[in-house]
ChimeraX commands (.cxc) that place a marker at each C-alpha (Angstrom):
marker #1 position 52.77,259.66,216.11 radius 0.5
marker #1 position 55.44,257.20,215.01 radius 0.5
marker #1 position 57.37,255.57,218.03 radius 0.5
marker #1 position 61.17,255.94,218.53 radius 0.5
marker #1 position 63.31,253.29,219.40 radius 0.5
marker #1 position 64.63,252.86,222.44 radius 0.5
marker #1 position 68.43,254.09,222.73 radius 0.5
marker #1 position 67.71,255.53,219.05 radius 0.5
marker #1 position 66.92,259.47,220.40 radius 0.5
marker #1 position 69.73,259.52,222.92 radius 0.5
marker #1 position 72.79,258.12,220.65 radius 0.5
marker #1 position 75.45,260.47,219.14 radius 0.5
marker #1 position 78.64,260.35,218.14 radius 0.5
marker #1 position 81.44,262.72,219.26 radius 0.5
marker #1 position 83.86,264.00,216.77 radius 0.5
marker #1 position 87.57,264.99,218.30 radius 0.5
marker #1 position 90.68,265.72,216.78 radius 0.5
marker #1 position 94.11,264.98,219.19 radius 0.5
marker #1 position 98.08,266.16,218.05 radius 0.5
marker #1 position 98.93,262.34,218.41 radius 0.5
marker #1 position 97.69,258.92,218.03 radius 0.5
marker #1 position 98.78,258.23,221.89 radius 0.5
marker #1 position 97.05,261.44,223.61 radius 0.5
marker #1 position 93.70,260.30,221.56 radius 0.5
marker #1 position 94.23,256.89,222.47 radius 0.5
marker #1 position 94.14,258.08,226.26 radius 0.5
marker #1 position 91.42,259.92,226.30 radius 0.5
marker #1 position 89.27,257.43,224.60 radius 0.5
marker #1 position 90.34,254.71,227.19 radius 0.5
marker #1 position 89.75,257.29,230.28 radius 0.5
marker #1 position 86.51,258.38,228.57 radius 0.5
marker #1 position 85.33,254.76,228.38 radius 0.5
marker #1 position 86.20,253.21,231.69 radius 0.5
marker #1 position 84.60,256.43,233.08 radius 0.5
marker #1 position 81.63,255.12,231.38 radius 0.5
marker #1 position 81.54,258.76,229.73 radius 0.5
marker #1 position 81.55,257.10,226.27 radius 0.5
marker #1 position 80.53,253.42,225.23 radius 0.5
marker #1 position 83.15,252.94,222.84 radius 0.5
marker #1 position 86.16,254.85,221.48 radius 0.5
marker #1 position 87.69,254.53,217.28 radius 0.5
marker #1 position 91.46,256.13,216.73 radius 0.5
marker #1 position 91.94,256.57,213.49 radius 0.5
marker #1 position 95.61,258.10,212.94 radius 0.5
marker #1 position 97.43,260.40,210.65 radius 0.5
marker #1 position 94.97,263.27,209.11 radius 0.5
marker #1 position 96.28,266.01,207.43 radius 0.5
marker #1 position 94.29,269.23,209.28 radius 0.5
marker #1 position 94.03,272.18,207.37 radius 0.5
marker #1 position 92.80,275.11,209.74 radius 0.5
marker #1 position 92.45,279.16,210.58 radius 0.5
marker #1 position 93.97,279.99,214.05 radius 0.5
marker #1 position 94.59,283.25,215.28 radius 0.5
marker #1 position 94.03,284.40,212.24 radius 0.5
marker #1 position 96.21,282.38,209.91 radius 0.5
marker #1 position 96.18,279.31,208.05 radius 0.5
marker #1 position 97.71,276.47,209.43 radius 0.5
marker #1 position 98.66,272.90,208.65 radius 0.5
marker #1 position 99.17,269.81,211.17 radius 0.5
marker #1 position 99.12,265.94,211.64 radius 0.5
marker #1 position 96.75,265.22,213.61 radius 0.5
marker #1 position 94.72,261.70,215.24 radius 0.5
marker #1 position 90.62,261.45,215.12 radius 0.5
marker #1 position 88.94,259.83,218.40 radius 0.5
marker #1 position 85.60,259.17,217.64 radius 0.5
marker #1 position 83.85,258.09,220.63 radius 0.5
marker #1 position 79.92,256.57,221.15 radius 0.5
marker #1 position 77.85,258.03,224.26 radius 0.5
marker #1 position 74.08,259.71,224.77 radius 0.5
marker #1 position 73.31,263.21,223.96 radius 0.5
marker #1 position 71.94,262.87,227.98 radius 0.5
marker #1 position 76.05,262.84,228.69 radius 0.5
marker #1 position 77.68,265.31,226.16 radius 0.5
marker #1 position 77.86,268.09,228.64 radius 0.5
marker #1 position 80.57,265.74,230.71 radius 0.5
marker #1 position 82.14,264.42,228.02 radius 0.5
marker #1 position 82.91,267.63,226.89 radius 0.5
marker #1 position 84.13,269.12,230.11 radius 0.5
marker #1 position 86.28,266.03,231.06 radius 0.5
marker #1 position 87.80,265.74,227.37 radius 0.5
marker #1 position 88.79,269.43,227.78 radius 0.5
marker #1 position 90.53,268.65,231.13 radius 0.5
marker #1 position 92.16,265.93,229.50 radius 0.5
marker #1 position 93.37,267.64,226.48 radius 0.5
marker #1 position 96.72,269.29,225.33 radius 0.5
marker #1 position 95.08,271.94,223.38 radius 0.5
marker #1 position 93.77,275.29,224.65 radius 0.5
marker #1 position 90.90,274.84,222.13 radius 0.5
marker #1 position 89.74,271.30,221.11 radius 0.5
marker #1 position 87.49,269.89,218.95 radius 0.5
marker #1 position 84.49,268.46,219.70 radius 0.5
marker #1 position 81.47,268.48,218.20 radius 0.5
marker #1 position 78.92,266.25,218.43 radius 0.5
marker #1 position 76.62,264.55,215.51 radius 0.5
marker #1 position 73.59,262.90,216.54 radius 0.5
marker #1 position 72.67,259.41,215.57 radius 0.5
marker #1 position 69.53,259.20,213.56 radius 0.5
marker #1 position 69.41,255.22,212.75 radius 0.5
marker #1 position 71.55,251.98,212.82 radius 0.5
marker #1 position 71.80,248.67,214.26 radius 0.5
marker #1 position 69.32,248.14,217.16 radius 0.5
marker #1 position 71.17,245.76,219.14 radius 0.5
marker #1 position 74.51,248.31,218.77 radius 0.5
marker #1 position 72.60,251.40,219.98 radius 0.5
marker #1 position 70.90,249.17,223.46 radius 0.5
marker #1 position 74.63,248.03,224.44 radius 0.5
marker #1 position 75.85,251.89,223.60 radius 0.5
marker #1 position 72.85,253.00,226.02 radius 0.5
marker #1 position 73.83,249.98,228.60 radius 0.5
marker #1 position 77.56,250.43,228.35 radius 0.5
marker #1 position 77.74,253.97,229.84 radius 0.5
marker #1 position 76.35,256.15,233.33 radius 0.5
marker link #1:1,2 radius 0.2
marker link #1:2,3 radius 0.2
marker link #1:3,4 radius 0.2
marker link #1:4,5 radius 0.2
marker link #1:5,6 radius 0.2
marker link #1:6,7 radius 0.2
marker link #1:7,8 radius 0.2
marker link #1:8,9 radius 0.2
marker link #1:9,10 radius 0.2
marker link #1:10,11 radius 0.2
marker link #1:11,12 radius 0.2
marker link #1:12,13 radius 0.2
marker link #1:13,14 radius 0.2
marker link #1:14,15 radius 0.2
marker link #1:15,16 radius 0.2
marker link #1:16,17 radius 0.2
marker link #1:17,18 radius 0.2
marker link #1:18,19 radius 0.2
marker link #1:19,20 radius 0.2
marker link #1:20,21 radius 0.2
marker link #1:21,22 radius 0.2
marker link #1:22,23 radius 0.2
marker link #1:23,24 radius 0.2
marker link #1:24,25 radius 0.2
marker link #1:25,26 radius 0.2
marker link #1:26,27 radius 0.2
marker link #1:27,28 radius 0.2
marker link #1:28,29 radius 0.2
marker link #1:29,30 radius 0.2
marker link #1:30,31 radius 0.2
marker link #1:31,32 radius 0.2
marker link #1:32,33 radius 0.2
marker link #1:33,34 radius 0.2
marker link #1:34,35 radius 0.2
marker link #1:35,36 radius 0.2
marker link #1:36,37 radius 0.2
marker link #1:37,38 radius 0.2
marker link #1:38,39 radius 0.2
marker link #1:39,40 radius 0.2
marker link #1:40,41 radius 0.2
marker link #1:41,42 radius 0.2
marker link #1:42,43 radius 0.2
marker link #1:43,44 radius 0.2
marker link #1:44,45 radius 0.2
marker link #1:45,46 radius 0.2
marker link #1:46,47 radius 0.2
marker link #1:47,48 radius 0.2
marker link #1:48,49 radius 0.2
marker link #1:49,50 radius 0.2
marker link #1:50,51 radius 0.2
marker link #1:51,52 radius 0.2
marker link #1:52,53 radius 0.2
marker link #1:53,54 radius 0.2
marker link #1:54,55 radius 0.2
marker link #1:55,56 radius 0.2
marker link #1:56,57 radius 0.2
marker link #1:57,58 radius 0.2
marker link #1:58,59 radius 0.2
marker link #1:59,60 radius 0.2
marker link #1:60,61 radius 0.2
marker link #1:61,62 radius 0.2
marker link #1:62,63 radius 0.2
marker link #1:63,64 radius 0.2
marker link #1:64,65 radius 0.2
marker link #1:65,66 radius 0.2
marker link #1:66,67 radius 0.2
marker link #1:67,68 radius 0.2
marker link #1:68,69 radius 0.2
marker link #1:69,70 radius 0.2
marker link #1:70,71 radius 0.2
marker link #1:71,72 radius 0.2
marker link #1:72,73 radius 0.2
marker link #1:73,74 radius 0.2
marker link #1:74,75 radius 0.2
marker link #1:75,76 radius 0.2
marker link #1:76,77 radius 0.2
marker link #1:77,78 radius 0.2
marker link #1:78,79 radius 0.2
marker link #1:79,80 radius 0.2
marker link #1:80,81 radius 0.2
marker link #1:81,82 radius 0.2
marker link #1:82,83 radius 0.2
marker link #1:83,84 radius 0.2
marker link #1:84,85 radius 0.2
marker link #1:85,86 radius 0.2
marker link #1:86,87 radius 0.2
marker link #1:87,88 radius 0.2
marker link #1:88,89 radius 0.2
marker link #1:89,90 radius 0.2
marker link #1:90,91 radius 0.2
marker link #1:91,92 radius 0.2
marker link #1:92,93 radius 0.2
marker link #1:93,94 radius 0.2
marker link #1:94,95 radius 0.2
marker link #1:95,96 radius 0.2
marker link #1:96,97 radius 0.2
marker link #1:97,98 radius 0.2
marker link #1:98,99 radius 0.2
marker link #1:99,100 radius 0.2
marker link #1:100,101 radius 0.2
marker link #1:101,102 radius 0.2
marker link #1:102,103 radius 0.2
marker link #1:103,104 radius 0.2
marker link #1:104,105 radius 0.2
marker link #1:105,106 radius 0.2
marker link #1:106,107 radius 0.2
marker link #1:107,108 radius 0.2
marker link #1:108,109 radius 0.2
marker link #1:109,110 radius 0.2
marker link #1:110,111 radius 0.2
marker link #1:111,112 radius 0.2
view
């Protein structure tokens, strides 16, 4: 059986879309001195096509994509939906299957 590395299993990456640059910008910063996430990326201005309540809508949107462990997704989920404007958020989570393996110890250090 080939060994993992350490960090490697645990890393993911969590995927959220925010209605502004600022509100994503928050909860990346609360998410990351909470020590909920190790690091938080705002990329603004995406065009979001989408099917709510049964119709097609259109918005501008900000991405927040944040670092943490799979062991912490649960809380990062519940605290992101306290902290968000929208009744439904998303965030989805994609798991990390390889990288840099100085990056993923400090992700695995940096949060609870």
């Amino acid at each position: 059986m080939r060994q993992q590395r350490p960090g490697l299993e645990t890393a993911t990456i969590v995927y959220v879309t925010a209605p502004s640059r600022r509100e994503a910008r928050s909860i990346g910063r609360t998410l990351v001195e909470e020590r909920l996430a190790a690091c938080a990326n705002v990329l603004g201005a995406i065009d979001s096509v989408y099917r709510w309540k049964g119709e097609v809508e259109t918005a501008r949107e900000a991405l927040l994509i944040l670092k943490t462990t799979t062991r912490l997704l649960k809380r990062v989920t519940t605290r992101i939906r306290e902290l968000h404007s929208y009744d439904c958020p998303c965030v989805v989570s994609i798991p990390i299957t390889g990288g840099n393996k100085p990056y993923l110890d400090w992700l695995a250090e940096s949060v609870l």
